[in-house]
C-alpha positions in Angstrom: 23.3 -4.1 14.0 20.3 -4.2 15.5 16.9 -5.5 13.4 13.5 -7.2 14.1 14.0 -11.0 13.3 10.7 -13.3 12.0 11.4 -16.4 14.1 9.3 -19.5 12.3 7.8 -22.3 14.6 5.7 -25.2 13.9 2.8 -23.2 15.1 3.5 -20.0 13.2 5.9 -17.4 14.0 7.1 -14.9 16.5 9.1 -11.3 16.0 11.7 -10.3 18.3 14.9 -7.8 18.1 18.1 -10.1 17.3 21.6 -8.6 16.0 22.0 -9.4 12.2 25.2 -8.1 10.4 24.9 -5.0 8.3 23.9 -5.1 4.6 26.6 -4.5 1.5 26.4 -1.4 -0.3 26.4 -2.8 -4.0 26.3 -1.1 -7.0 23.7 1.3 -8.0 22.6 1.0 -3.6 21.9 3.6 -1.3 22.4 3.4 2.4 19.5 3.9 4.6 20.0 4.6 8.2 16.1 3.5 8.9 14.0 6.2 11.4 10.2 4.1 10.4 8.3 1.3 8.9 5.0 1.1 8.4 2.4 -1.8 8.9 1.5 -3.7 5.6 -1.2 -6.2 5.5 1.3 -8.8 3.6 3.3 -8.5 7.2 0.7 -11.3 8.5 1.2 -13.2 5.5 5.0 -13.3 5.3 5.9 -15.5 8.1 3.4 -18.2 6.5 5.6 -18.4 2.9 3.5 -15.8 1.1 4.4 -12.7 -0.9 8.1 -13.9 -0.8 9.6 -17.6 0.3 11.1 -17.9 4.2 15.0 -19.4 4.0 15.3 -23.0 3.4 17.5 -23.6 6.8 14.9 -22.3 9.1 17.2 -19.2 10.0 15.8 -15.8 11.0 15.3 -12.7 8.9 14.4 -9.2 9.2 10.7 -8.3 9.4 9.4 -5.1 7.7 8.8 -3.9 3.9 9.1 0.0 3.6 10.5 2.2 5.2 12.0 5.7 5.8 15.1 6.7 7.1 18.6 8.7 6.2 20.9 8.3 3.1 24.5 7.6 5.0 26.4 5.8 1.9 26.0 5.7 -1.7 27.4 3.7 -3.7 28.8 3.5 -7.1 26.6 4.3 -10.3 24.4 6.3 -8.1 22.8 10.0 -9.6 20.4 12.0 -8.0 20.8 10.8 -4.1 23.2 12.3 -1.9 24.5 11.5 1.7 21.9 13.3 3.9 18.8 12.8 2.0 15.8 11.9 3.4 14.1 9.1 1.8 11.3 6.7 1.7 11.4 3.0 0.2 9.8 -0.5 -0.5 12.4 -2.8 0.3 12.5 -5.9 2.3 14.4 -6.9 5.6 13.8 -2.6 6.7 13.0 -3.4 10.2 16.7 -2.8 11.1 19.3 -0.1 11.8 19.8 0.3 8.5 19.2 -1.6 5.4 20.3 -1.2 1.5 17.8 -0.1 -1.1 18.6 0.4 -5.3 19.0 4.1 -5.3 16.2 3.8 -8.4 13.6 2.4 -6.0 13.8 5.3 -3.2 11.5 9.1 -3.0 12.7 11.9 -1.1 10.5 12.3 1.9 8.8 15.9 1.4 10.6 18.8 4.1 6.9 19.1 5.7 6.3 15.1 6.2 8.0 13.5 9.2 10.5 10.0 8.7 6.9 8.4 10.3 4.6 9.7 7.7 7.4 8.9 4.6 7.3 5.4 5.9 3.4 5.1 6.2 2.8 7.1 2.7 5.6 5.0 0.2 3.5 1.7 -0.3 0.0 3.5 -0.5 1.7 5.7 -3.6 3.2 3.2 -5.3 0.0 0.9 -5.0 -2.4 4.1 -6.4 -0.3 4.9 -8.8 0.7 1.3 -10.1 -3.7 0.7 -9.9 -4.6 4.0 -11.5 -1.9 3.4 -14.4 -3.2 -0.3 -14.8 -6.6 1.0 -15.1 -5.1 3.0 -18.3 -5.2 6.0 -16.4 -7.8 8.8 -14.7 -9.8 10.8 -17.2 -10.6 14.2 -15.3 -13.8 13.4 -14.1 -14.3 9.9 -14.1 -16.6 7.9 -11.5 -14.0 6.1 -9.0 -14.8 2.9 -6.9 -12.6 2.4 -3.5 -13.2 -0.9 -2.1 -11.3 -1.1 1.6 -11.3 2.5 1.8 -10.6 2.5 5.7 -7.2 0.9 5.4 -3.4 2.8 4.6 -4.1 1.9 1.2 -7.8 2.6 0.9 -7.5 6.3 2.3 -4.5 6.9 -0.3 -6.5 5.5 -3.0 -9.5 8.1 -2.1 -6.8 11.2 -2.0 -5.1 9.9 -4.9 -7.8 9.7 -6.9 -9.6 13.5 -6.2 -5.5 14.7 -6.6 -6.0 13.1 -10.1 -9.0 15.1 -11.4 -11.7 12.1 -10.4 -15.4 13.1 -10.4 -17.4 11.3 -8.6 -15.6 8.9 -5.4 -17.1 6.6 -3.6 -15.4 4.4 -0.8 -16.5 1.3 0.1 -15.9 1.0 4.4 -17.1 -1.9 6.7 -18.4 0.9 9.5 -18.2 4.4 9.8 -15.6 4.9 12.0 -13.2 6.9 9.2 -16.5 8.8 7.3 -15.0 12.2 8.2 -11.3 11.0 7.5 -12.7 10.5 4.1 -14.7 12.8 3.4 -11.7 14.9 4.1 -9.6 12.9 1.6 -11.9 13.0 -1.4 -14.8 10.9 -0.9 -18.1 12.5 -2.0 -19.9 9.2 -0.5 -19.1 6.8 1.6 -21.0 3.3 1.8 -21.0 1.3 4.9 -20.8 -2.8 3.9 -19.4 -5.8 5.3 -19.8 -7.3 2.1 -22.1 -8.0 -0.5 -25.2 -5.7 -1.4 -23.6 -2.6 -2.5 -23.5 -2.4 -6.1 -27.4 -0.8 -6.1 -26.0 2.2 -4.1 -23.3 2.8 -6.6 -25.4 2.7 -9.4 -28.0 4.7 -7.2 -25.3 7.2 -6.7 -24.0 7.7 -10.1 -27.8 8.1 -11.6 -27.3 4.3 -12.9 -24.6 4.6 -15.4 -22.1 3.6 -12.3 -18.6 4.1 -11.9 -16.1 4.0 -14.4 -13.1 2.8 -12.0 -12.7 0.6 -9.0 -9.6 0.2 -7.1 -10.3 -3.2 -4.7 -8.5 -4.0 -1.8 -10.8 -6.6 -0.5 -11.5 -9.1 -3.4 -13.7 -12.4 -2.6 -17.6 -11.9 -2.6 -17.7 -8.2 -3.3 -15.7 -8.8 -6.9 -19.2 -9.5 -8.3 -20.6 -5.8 -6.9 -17.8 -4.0 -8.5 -19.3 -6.0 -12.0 -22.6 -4.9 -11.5 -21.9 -1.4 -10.3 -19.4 -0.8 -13.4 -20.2 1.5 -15.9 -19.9 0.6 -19.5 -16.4 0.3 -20.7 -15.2 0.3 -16.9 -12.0 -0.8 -15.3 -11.7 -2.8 -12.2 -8.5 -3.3 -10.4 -7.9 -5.7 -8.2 -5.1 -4.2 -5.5 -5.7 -6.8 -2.6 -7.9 -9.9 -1.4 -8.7 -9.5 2.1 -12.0 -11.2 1.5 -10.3 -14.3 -0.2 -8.5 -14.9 -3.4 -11.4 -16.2 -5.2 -14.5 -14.8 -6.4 -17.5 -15.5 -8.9 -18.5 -12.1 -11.7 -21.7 -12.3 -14.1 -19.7 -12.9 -17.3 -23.0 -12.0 -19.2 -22.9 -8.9 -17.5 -18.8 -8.4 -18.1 -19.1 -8.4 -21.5 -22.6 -6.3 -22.1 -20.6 -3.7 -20.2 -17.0 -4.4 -21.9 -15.4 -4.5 -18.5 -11.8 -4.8 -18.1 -9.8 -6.9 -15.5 -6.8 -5.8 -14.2 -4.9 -7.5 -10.9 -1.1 -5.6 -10.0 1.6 -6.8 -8.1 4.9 -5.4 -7.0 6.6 -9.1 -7.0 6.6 -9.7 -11.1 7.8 -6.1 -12.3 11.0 -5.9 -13.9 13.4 -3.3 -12.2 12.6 -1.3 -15.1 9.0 -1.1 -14.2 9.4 -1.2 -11.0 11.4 2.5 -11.8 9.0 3.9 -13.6 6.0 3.3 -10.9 8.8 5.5 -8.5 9.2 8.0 -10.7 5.6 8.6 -11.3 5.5 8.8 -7.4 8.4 11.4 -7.3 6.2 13.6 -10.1 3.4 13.8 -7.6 2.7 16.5 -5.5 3.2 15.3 -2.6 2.4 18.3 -0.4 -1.1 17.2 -1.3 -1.0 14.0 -0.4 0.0 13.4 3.4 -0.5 9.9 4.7 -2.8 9.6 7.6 -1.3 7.6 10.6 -3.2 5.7 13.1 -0.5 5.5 15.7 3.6 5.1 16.3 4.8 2.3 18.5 8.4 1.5 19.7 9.9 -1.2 17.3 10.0 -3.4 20.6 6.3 -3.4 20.2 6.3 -4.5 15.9 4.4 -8.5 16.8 1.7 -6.0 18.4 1.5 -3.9 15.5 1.6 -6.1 13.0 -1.5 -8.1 14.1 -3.5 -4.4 14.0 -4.5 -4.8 10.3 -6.5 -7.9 11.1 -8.7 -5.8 13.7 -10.4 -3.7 11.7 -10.0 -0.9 14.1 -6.9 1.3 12.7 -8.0 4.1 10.7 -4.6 4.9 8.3 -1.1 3.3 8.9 0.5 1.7 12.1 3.8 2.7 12.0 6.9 1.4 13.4 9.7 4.1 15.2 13.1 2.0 14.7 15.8 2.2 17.2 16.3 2.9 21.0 13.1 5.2 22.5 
């Protein structure tokens, strides 16, 4: 079959389309003939060794980490996902004709959503949900923090968090290309930094008591914002580290305010975990919750695509169309 092969060099790493053979079904898999993947920022970081480790002999693999596509096959031990289904996954190696997924780890793709917008929304829900949940939940009416807010995951942090009963939302954007996108979304403000120098807004915003949750997607120097704009007894959740994977807090100020520190990760969940985050994702309304795509390209054009994150220009997801045009 046909799939989109990470070719490592000396110098870093190229993508092109290759012929790989096609996956086992094992027990407890599903079959996926694959319509779309989406962009992730850890796309640019693969290749390099992170968020996974490249195979010892040098060899190619598939590219890609979601996706949406067709149940053709299931196999044995499966319940609740038939041959036909649409559904939408986090599984690696999906930048191919079709790739095998645990029938746990899969969501049906809503009738009204499109195989391109199950493929841009799965990573965004799973990462809201897994941040929301590590922050010990949304109390109706809480003060919410979005950090990033312009990215795939940003914008479904902000929509998440008003379909959760959130008060007061504020997202955190580098320019104001996406204000009305968010606004739409959720966002009652929308702060325009390239980093530090923020925190006085927040507190400015929520008549000094500040915000009682912040999802981050950037880390680095604005960590020490999201301290000083907490309110007391407020959760921050660290979701990505654009900015860098080290920052500097006022621990004087962390514990006056009896902060707490969360960071979440899909790579050291237990499949049991990792089962639970989906079905909190399937008990969504998802009607209410569409993705927003920046654009579709033809998988011939996925090296393209997958430097767009590291612009800054894409408002929502990139996403990938797999298979001939």
């Amino acid at each position: 079959m046909k799939a989109v092969l990470i070719h490592r060099r000396t110098d870093g790493a190229t993508l092109a389309l290759g012929d790989v053979p096609e996956p086992e079904l094992g027990h407890g898999q599903v079959r996926i003939s694959v319509r779309a993947v989406s962009v992730n920022y850890a796309d640019r970081v693969v290749p390099q060794g992170g968020y996974g480790t490249p195979p010892a002999d040098g060899a190619a693999w598939v590219a890609g980490l979601d996706g949406a596509g067709e149940v053709t096959e299931v196999g044995d031990g499966v319940s609740g996902v038939q041959v036909g289904d649409r559904v939408m996954a986090m599984v690696p190696g999906s930048l191919a004709e079709q790739v095998v997924a645990d029938a746990r780890f899969t969501v049906p793709v809503p009738p009204a959503w499109s195989d391109e917008e199950g493929a841009a929304g799965i990573v965004g829900l799973l990462t809201g949900c897994s941040a929301f949940t590590a922050a010990g939940g949304l109390r109706a009416g809480e003060g919410v923090v979005v950090t990033g807010a312009t990215s795939g995951m940003g914008l479904q942090a902000v929509q998440l968090a008003r379909h959760l009963g959130a008060g007061r939302i504020i997202a955190v954007a580098r320019s104001d290309r996406a204000d009305d996108v968010l606004h739409r979304l959720g966002a009652d403000l929308v702060l325009h930094s390239s980093g530090p120098g923020f925190a006085e807004r927040v507190l400015d915003a929520t008549g000094g008591t500040g915000a009682d949750v912040a999802v981050d997607h950037v880390g680095g120097c604005y960590f020490p914002d999201l301290v000083a704009a907490a309110a007391v007894n407020g959760r921050i959740v660290n979701v990505g580290r654009a900015a860098g994977a080290e920052a500097t807090a006022d621990l004087e100020a962390f514990s006056l305010k009896q902060l707490t520190l969360r960071g979440v990760t899909f790579r050291t969940r237990t499949p049991a975990e990792l089962a639970a985050l989906y079905q909190q994702v399937r008990n969504l309304d998802l009607t209410q919750l569409r993705p927003v795509i920046a654009r579709v390209v033809p998988w011939t054009q996925t090296e393209e695509a997958q430097a767009s994150p590291s612009t800054g220009t894409a408002v929502g997801k990139v996403v990938i169309r797999v298979g001939a045009e």
